[in-house]
VEXKOLBA-890867 format. One record per residue (C-alpha): chain; residue number from 0; x negated, y negated, z. Coordinates in steps of 0.001 Angstrom, whole numbers, m for minus. Layout:
<nodes>
   chaine   num         X         Y         Z
        A   NUM         X         Y         Z
...
</nodes>
This chain:
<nodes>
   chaine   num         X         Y         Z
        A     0    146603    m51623     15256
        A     1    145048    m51028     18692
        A     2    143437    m52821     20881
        A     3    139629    m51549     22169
        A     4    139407    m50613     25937
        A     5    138337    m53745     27877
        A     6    135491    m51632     29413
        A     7    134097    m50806     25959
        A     8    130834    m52984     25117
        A     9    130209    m54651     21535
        A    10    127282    m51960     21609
        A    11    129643    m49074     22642
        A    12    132059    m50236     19551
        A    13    129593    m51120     17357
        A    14    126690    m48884     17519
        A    15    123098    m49826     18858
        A    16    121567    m51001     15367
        A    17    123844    m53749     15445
        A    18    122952    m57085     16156
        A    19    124300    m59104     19163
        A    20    123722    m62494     20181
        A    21    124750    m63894     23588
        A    22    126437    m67645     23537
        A    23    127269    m69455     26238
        A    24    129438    m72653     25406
        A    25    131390    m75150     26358
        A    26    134814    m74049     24760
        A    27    134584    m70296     26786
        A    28    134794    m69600     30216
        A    29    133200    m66441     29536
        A    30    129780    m65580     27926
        A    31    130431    m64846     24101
        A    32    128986    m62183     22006
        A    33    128819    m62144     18742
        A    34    127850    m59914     15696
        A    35    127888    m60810     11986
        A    36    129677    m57838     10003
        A    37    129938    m56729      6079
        A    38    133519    m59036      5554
        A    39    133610    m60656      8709
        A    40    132696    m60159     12364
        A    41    133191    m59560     16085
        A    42    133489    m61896     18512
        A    43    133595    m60815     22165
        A    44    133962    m62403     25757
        A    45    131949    m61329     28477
        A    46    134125    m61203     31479
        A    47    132446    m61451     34589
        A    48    134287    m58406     36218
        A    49    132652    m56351     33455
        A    50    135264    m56207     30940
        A    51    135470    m57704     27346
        A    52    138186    m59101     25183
        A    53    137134    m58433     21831
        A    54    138150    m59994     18201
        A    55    137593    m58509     15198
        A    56    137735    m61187     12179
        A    57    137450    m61500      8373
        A    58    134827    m63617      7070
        A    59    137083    m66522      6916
        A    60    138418    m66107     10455
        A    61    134905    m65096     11886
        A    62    133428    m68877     10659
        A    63    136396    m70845     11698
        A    64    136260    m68982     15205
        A    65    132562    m69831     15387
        A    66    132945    m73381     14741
        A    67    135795    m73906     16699
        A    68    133602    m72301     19591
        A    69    130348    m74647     18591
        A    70    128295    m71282     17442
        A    71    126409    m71925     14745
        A    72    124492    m68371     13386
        A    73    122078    m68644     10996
        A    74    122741    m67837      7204
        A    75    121131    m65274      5466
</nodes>
């Protein structure tokens, strides 16, 4: 598996049609983006030199990495 270029956006690797929300918490340093997937998700950090850090979950991961970041999205 490889890892997505830092300088890619969630809307570069995702498409525009997607969803993002912004989140800025307690338990990141950096702003945190997030979109809701079929299966899962992608979490991403904002880094404030421009570049992101981006995880791709399953569902299961994608909750427990939202709650462990106090992100709470709202269920369809």
């Amino acid at each position: 598996m490889s890892a997505a270029p830092a300088n890619l956006s969630p809307e570069d690797l995702l498409g525009p049609a997607t969803e993002l929300r912004l989140f800025r918490v307690a338990a990141a340093e950096d702003a945190v983006v997030v979109a809701r997937l079929d299966k899962g998700g992608l979490i991403s950090y904002s880094r404030t030199d421009g570049t992101y850090l981006h995880t791709l979950n399953t569902e299961e991961g994608f909750k427990r990495k939202l709650s462990n970041l106090g992100v709470e999205l709202e269920t369809e």
